[in-house]
C-alpha positions as CSV (number, residue, x, y, z in Angstrom):
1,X,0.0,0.0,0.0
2,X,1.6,3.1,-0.7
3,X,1.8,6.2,1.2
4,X,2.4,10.1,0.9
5,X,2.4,12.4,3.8
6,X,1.2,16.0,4.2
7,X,2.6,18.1,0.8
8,X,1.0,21.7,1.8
9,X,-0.5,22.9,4.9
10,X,-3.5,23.9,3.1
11,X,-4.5,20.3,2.8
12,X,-4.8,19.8,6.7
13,X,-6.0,23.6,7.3
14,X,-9.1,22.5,4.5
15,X,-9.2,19.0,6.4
16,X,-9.6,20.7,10.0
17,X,-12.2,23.0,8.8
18,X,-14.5,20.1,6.9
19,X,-14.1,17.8,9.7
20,X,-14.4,20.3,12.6
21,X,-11.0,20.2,14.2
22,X,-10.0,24.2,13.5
23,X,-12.1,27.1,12.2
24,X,-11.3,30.6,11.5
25,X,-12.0,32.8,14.4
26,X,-15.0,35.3,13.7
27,X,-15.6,33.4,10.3
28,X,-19.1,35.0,10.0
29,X,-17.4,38.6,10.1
30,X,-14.8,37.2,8.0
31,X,-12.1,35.9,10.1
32,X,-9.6,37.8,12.6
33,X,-5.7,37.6,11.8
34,X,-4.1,34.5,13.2
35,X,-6.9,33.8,15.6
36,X,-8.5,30.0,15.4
37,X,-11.4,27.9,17.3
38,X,-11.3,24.6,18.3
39,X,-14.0,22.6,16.8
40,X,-15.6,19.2,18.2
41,X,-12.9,17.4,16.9
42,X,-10.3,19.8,17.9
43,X,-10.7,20.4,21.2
44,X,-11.1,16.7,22.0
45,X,-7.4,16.5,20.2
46,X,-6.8,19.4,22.3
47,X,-7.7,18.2,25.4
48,X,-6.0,14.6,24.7
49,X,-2.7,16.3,24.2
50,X,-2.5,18.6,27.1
51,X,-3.6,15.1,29.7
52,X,-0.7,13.1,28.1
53,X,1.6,16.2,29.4
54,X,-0.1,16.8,32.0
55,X,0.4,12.9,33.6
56,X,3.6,12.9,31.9
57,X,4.9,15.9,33.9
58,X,3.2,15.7,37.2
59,X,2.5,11.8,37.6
60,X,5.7,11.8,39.8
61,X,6.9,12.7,42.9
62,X,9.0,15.2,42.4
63,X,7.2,17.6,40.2
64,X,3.4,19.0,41.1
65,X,1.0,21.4,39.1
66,X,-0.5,25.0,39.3
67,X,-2.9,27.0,37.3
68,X,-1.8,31.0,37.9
69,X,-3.8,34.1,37.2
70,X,-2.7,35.6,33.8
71,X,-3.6,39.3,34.9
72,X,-0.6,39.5,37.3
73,X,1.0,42.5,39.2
74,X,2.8,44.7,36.5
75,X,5.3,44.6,38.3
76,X,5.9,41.1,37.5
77,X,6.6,42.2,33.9
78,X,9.2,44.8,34.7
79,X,11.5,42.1,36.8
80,X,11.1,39.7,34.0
81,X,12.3,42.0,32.2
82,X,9.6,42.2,29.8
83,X,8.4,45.5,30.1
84,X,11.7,47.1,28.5
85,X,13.0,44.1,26.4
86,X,10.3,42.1,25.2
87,X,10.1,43.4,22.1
88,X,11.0,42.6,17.9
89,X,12.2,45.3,15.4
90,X,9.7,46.3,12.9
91,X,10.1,47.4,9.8
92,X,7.2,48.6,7.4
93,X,6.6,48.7,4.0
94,X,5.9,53.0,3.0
95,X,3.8,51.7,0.0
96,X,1.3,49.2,0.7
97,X,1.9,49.9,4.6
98,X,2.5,45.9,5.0
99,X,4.7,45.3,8.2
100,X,7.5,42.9,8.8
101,X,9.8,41.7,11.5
102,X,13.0,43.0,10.4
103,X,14.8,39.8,11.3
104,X,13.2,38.2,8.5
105,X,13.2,40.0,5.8
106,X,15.9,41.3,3.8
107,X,15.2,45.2,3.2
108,X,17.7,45.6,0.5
109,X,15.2,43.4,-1.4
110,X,11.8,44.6,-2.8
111,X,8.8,44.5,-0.3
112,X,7.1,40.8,-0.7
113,X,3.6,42.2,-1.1
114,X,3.9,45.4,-3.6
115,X,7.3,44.9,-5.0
116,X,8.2,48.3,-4.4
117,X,12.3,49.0,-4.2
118,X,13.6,50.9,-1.4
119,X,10.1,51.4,0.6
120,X,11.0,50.6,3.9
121,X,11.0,52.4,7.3
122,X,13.8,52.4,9.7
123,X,13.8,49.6,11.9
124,X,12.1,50.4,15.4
125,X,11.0,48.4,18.5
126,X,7.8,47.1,18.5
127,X,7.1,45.3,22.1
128,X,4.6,42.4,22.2
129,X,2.8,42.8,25.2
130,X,-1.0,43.6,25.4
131,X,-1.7,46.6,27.5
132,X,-5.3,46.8,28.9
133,X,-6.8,48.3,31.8
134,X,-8.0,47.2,35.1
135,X,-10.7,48.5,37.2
136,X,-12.9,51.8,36.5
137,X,-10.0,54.8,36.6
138,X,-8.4,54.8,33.4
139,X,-4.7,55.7,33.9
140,X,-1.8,54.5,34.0
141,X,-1.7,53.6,37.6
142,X,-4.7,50.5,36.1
143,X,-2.4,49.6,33.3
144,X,-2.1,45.5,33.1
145,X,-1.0,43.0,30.6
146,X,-2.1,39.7,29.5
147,X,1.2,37.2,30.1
148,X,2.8,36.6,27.4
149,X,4.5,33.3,28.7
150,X,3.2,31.4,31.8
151,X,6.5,30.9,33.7
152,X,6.4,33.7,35.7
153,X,3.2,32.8,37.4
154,X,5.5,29.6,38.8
155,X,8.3,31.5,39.8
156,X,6.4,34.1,42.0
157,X,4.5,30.9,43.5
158,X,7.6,29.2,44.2
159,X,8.0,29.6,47.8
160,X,4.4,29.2,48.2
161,X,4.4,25.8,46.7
162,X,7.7,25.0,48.3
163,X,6.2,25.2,51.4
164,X,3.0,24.5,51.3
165,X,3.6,20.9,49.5
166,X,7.0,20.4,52.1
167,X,9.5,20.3,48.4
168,X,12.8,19.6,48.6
169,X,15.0,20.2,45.9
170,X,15.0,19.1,43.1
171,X,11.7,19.4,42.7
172,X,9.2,21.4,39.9
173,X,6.5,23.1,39.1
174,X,4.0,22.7,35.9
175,X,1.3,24.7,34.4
176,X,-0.8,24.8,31.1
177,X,-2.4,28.0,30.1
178,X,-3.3,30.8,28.0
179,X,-0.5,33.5,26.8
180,X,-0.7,36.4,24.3
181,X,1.6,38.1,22.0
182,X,0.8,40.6,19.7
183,X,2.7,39.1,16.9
184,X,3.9,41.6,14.2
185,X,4.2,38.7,11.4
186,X,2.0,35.7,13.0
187,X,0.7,32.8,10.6
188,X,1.4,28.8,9.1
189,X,-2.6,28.4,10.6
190,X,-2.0,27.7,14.2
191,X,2.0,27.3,14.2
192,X,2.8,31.3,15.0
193,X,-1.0,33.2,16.6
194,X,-1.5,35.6,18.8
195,X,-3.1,33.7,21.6
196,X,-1.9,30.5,22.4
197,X,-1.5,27.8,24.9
198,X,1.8,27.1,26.7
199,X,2.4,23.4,28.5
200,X,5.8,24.5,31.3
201,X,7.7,23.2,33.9
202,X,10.5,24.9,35.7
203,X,12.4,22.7,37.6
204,X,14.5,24.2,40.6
205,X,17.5,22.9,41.4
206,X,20.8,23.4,43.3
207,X,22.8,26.0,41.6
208,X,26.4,23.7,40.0
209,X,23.7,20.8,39.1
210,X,21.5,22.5,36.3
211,X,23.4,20.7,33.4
212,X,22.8,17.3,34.6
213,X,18.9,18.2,35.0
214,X,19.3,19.2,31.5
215,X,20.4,16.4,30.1
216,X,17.9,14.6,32.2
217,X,14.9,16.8,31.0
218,X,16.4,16.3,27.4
219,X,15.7,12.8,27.2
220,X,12.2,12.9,29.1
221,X,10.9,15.3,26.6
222,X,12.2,13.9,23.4
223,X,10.7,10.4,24.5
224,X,7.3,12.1,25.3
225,X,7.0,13.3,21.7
226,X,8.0,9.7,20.3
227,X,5.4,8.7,22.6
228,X,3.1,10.2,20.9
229,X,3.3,9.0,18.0
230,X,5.6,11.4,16.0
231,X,8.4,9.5,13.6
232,X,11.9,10.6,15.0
233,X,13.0,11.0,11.3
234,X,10.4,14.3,11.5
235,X,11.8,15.7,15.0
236,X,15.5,17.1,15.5
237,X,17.2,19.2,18.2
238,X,18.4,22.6,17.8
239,X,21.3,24.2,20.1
240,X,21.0,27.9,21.0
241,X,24.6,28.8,19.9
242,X,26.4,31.6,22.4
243,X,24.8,34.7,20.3
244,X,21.5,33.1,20.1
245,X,20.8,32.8,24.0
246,X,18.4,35.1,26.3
247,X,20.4,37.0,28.6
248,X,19.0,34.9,31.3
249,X,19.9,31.7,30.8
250,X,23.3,29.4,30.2
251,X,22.4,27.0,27.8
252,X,19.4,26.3,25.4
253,X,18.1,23.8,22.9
254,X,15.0,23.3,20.9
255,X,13.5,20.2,19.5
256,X,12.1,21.1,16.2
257,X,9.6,19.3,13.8
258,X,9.7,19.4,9.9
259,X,6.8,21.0,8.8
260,X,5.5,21.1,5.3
261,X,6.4,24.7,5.4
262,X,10.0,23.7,7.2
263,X,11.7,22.8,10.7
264,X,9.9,24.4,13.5
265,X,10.2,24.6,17.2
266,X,7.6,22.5,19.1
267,X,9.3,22.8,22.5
268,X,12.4,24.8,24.4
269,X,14.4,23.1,26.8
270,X,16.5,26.1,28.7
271,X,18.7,26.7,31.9
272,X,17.8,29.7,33.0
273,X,20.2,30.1,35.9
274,X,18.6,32.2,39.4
275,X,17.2,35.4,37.0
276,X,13.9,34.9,37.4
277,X,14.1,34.3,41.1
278,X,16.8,36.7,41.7
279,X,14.9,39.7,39.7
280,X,11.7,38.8,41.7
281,X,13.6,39.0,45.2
282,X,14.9,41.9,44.1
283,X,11.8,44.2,42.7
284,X,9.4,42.4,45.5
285,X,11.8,42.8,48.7
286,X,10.8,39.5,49.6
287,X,12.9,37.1,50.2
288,X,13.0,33.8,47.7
289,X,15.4,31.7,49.3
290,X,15.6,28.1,49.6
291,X,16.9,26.6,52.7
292,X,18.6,23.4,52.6
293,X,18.4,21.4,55.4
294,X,20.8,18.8,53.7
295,X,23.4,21.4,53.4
296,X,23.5,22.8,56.9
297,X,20.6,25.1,56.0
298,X,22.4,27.0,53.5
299,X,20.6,29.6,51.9
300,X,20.3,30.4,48.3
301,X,18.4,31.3,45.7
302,X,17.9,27.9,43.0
303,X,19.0,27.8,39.7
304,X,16.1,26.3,37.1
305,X,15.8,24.5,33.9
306,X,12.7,24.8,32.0
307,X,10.8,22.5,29.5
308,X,8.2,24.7,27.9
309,X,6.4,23.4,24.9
310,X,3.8,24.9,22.6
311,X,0.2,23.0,23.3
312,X,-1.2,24.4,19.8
313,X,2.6,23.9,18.0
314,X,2.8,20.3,19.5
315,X,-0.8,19.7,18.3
316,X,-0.1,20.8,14.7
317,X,2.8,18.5,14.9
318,X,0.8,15.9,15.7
319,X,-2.0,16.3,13.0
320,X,1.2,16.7,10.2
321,X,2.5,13.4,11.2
322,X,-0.6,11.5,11.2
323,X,-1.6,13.0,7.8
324,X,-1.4,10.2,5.5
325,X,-2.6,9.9,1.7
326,X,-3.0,6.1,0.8
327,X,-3.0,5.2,-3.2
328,X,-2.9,8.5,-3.8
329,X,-4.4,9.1,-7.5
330,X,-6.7,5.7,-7.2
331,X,-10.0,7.0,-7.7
332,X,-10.9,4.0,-5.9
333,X,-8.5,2.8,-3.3
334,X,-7.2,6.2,-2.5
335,X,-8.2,7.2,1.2
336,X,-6.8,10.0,3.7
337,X,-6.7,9.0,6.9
338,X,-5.3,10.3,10.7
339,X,-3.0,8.2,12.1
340,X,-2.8,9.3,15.7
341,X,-1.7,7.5,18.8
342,X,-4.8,5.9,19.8
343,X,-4.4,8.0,22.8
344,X,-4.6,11.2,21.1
345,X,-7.5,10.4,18.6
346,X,-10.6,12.5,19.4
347,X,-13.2,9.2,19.1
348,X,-11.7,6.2,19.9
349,X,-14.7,4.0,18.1
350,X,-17.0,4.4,16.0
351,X,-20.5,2.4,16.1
352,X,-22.0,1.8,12.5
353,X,-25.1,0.0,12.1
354,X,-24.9,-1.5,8.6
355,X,-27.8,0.0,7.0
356,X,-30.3,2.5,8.2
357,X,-33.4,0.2,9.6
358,X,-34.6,0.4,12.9
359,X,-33.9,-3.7,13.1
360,X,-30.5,-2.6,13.6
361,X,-30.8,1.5,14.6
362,X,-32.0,-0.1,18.6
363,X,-29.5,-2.5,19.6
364,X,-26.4,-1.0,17.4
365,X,-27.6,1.8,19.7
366,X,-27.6,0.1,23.2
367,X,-23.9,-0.9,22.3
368,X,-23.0,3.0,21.6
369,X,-24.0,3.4,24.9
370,X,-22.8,1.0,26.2
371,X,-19.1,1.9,24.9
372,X,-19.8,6.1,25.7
373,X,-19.6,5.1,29.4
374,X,-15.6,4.3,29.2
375,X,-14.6,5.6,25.6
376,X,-15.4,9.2,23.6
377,X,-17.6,7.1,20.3
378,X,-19.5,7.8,17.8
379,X,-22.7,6.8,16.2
380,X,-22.7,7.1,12.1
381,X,-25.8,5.7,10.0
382,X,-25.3,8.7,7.4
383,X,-24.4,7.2,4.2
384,X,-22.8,4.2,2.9
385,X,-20.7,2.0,5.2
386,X,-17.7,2.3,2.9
387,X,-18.0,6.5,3.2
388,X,-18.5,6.2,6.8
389,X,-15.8,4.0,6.9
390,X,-13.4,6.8,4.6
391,X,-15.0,9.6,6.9
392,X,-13.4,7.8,10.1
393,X,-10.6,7.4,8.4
394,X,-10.0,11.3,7.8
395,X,-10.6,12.1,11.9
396,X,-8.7,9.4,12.8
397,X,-10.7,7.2,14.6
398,X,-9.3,3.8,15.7
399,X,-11.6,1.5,15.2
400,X,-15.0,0.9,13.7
401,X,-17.8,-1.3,14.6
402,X,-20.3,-2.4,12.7
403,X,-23.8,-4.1,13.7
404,X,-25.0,-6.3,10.8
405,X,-27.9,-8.5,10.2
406,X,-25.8,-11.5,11.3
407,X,-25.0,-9.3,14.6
408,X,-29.0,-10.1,15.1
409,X,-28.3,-14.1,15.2
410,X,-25.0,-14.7,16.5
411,X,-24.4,-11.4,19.2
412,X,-21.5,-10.6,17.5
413,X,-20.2,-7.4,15.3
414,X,-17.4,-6.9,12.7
415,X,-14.5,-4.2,14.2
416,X,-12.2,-2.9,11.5
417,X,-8.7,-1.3,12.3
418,X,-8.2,2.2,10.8
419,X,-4.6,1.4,10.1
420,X,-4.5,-1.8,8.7
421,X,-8.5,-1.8,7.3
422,X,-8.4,-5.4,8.8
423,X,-11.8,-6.6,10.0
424,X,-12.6,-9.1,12.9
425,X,-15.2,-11.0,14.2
426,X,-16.3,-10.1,18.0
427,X,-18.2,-11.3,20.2
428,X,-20.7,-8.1,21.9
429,X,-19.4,-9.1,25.4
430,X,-16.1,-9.3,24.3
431,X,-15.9,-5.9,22.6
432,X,-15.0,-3.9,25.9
433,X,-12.4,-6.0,26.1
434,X,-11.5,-5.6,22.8
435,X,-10.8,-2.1,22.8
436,X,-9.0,-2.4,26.3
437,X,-6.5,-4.3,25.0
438,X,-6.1,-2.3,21.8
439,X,-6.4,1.2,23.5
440,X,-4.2,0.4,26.1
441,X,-2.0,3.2,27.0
């Protein structure tokens, strides 16, 4: 059987919106700028993906969870440093008035969207915050932003989680959530937007031991992605050379996937020394200490690596790699189908009565219900069994079961396998079973 994967993102981005995985934001109004919803499908993908990090991170004992405010003190902002350095250099077109990072885009060519020589502006600093305003006095006294990363929301809960949970380092702290940055030059459908959702963990550690818990969180995270399903052939890590590093940390690596629009970062893995902590102490007055009772209660501040991965990148990884085209150009044998870790898939099974008679509609029925109790399934009597079979196929749905005339005489039902199209004989009370054993994970 042969196979092609994903050629052009427009193939997925036309898939996602006919099978109700990702629409355009404010499609009615025509659409806002890098700003996608989560269909049916999609947030049941969604949701899949951020439980397998979530267990993966904090389904130990030496790492717990949090879920932090994103309006935070703006002061918060100004230790991170974010206030006065978070920002890109901009660059804008004087003829169309089309803006560009300057970093990508070389001015002594013509503009990309006019073609207009020699139209662009000096380069100035455009920072990526959100400012809004809280409460009823509009000045600048009430100015707040929405976070653009999550990390900071674990570093000033640090000592309260230190203490309250009785953490001894090393030890970490994870959190998914919302952040926002006002992109100058967002797109690739859900790869660069403007709100996002960020899965982190900074791990604290005794400063002199961050590079082994580097190396450490290296091979955790790498393994996590194989885990779900992603071919190692698509993923490769990228080193932060000496020039490339933020100012706050001492080493840093990406793993990047190969997208059909090139290699992109999924995830950062970074040491990011005792700034965070240190600036915090500093523009708080409170002290952010650890005390270790191992080392004659020395006090100091940890040093931390972090593991921070995109939820939305990671997910777009995900639906690339499982993108398959099978006898492509066999009118047909051709079929497209989702190959996802049967963890990740948003319906696990599918129940099909073979035709549309209510002989078949009230038990094919009972056995949907049955199965809803311990799996997300689906009930499809729309159509042919062969296109229901192609339209599970394209969401990526395991298995298949279908309740047949025979099912009436002999209590049993035919499942098929999405990947191999094999089909088996089953027993009704063996089905659970069944899918136990295949869905194990």
């Amino acid at each position: 059987m042969s196979e092609s994967n994903l050629k052009d993102m427009s193939e997925l981005v036309s898939l996602c919106k006919r099978r109700g995985f990702i629409f355009q934001s404010s499609e009615v109004y025509g659409g806002l700028q890098s700003c996608w919803d989560y269909g049916p499908l999609g947030i049941e993908l969604k949701n899949n993906v951020k439980n397998s990090w979530w267990k993966a991170m904090t389904y130990r004992e030496d790492v717990v969870g949090i879920d932090a405010s994103i309006f935070m003190h703006p002061t918060v902002w100004k230790a991170s440093g974010h206030v006065d350095g978070f920002n890109d250099p901009m660059i804008d077109c004087k003829n169309c008035k089309e803006r560009y990072r300057e970093d990508q885009i070389d001015t002594a060519k013509p503009c990309q969207k006019c073609g207009e020589k020699d139209s662009f502006t000096e380069a100035r600093d455009f920072n990526l915050m959100f400012k809004t305003r809280m409460g009823p006095v509009e000045d600048s006294s009430s100015d707040v932003y929405l976070r653009p990363e999550t990390a900071q929301g674990i570093f000033v809960n640090f000592l309260n989680v230190q203490s309250t949970m009785r953490k001894k380092l090393p030890f970490g702290i994870s959190q998914i959530g919302k952040a926002f940055r006002n992109e100058i030059t967002p797109g690739n459908f859900i790869f660069r937007t403007r709100e996002f959702e960020q899965m982190e963990m900074q791990y604290f550690v005794k400063p002199g031991t961050q590079k082994e818990a580097m190396e450490e969180w290296k091979e955790i995270r790498w393994k996590w992605h194989l885990d779900n399903g992603l071919r190692s052939d698509m993923l490769r890590w990228e080193p932060h050379g000496p020039d490339d590093l933020a100012h706050y940390a001492d080493a840093a690596i990406d793993i990047e996937y190969k997208f059909p629009h090139g290699w992109g970062e999924i995830e950062g893995i970074h040491s990011r020394t005792d700034f965070d902590l240190t600036q915090h102490q500093q523009f708080s007055g409170k002290k952010l200490e650890y005390v270790d009772q191992a080392d004659n209660n020395k006090r100091y501040i940890p040093y931390v690596v972090e593991t921070s991965v995109g939820c939305d990148r990671s997910l777009l990884a995900i639906l690339c790699d499982a993108y398959r085209i099978e006898n492509e150009g066999d009118k047909e044998k051709e079929r497209v189908v989702l190959k996802f870790h049967p963890k990740l898939a948003p319906i696990k099974v599918a129940v099909l009565p073979l035709v549309k008679k209510e002989v078949l509609d009230a038990p094919a029925r009972k056995l949907f219900s049955d199965l809803q109790q311990d799996y997300k399934a689906e009930y499809d009597v729309s159509g042919s069994i062969g296109k229901r079979y192609r339209r599970q196929d394209e969401i990526g749905t395991p298995f298949c079961i279908t309740y047949d005339f025979d099912s009436l005489e002999d209590d049993s039902v035919t499942i098929r396998s999405r990947d191999t199209m094999a089909q088996e004989r089953i027993a009704i009370d063996q089905v659970k079973n069944y899918l136990l054993n295949k869905l194990k994970f």
